[in-house]
N, C-alpha and C positions, 0 to 999 in steps of 0.2 A: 444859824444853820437850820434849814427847814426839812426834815424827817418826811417820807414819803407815809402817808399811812401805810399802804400794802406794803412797806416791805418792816416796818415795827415789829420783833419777833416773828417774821416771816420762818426761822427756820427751827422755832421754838410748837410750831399748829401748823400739823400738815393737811387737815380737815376743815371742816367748814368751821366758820369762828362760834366760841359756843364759851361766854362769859363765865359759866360757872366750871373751867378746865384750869389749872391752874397752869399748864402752860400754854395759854391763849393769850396772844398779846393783849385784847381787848382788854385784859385786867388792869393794865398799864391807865388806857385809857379812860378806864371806868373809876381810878382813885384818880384822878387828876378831875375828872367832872365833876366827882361825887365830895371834892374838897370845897369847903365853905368859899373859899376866899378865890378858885379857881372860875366857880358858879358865881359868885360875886361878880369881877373883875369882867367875866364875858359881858354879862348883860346892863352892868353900867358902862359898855361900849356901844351898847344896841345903839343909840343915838347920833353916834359919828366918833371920829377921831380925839381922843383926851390927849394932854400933855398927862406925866405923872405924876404932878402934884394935882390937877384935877380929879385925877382916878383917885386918889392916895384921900383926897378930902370925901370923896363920894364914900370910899369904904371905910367908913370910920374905925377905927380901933387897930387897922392892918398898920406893922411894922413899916419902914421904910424897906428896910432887909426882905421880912416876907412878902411883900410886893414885887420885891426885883425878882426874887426865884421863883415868886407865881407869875409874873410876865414871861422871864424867858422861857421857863416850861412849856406854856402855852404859845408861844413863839417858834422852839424847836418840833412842835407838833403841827404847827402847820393854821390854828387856828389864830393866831395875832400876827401881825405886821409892826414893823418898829422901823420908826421912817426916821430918818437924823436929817437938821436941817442945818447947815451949816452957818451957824451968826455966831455971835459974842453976847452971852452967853448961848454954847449948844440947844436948841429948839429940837428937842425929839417926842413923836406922836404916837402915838398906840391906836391903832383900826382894828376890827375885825378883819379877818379873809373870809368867803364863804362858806367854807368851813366851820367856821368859830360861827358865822350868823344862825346857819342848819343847828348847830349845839344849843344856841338862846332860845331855841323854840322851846322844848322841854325843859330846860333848864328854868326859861321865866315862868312857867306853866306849873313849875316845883313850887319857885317860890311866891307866886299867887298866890299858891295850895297854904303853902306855911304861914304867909301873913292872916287869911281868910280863915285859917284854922287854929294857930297857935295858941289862940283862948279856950280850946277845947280841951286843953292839955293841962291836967292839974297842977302837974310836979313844973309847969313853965308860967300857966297862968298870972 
């Protein structure tokens, strides 16, 4: 099921969207980005279409389980596509939408930031 952005809590922010309201939808969408495994999952897509055990080897340590509720998530918001191909065994892919491409811009720009940085950080070092 693909969620139109504009109407996500549309009748929850009658104002212009403003993240730190807590009846703004944006919040919605700002724990779904701001989750490890959702920021993950985008941008080991940046490269083209994964099955999900490619995705599932790319993001090491994610469950089988939290993989599937962090794809449909991002599925029902509009930034993943989930294609089924029908053979024996089922062949199903995972893409970005435009969407979800606009989100790996900051999102990989985060995680630059983190690998680039992450020895700076005592308590991670």
């Amino acid at each position: 099921m693909l969620v139109n952005m504009a109407d996500l809590g549309s009748d929850r922010c009658d104002g212009p969207r403003d993240a730190y309201s807590a009846a703004c939808p944006c919040r919605e969408l700002l724990d779904l980005l701001a989750n490890k495994w959702s920021a993950l999952a985008l941008t080991a897509l940046e490269d083209g279409p994964r099955r999900f055990g490619a995705l599932r080897t790319k993001l090491q340590g994610i469950s089988p389980k939290m993989l599937t509720q962090t794809l449909r998530r991002l599925e029902e918001l509009g930034l993943v596509t989930r294609v089924v191909y029908p053979s024996v065994p089922l062949h199903v892919e995972y893409s970005l939408t435009q969407l979800g491409r606009d989100a790996c811009v900051p999102l990989g720009e985060l995680r630059r930031w983190v690998e680039a940085n992450v020895d700076r950080i005592p308590a991670l070092a």
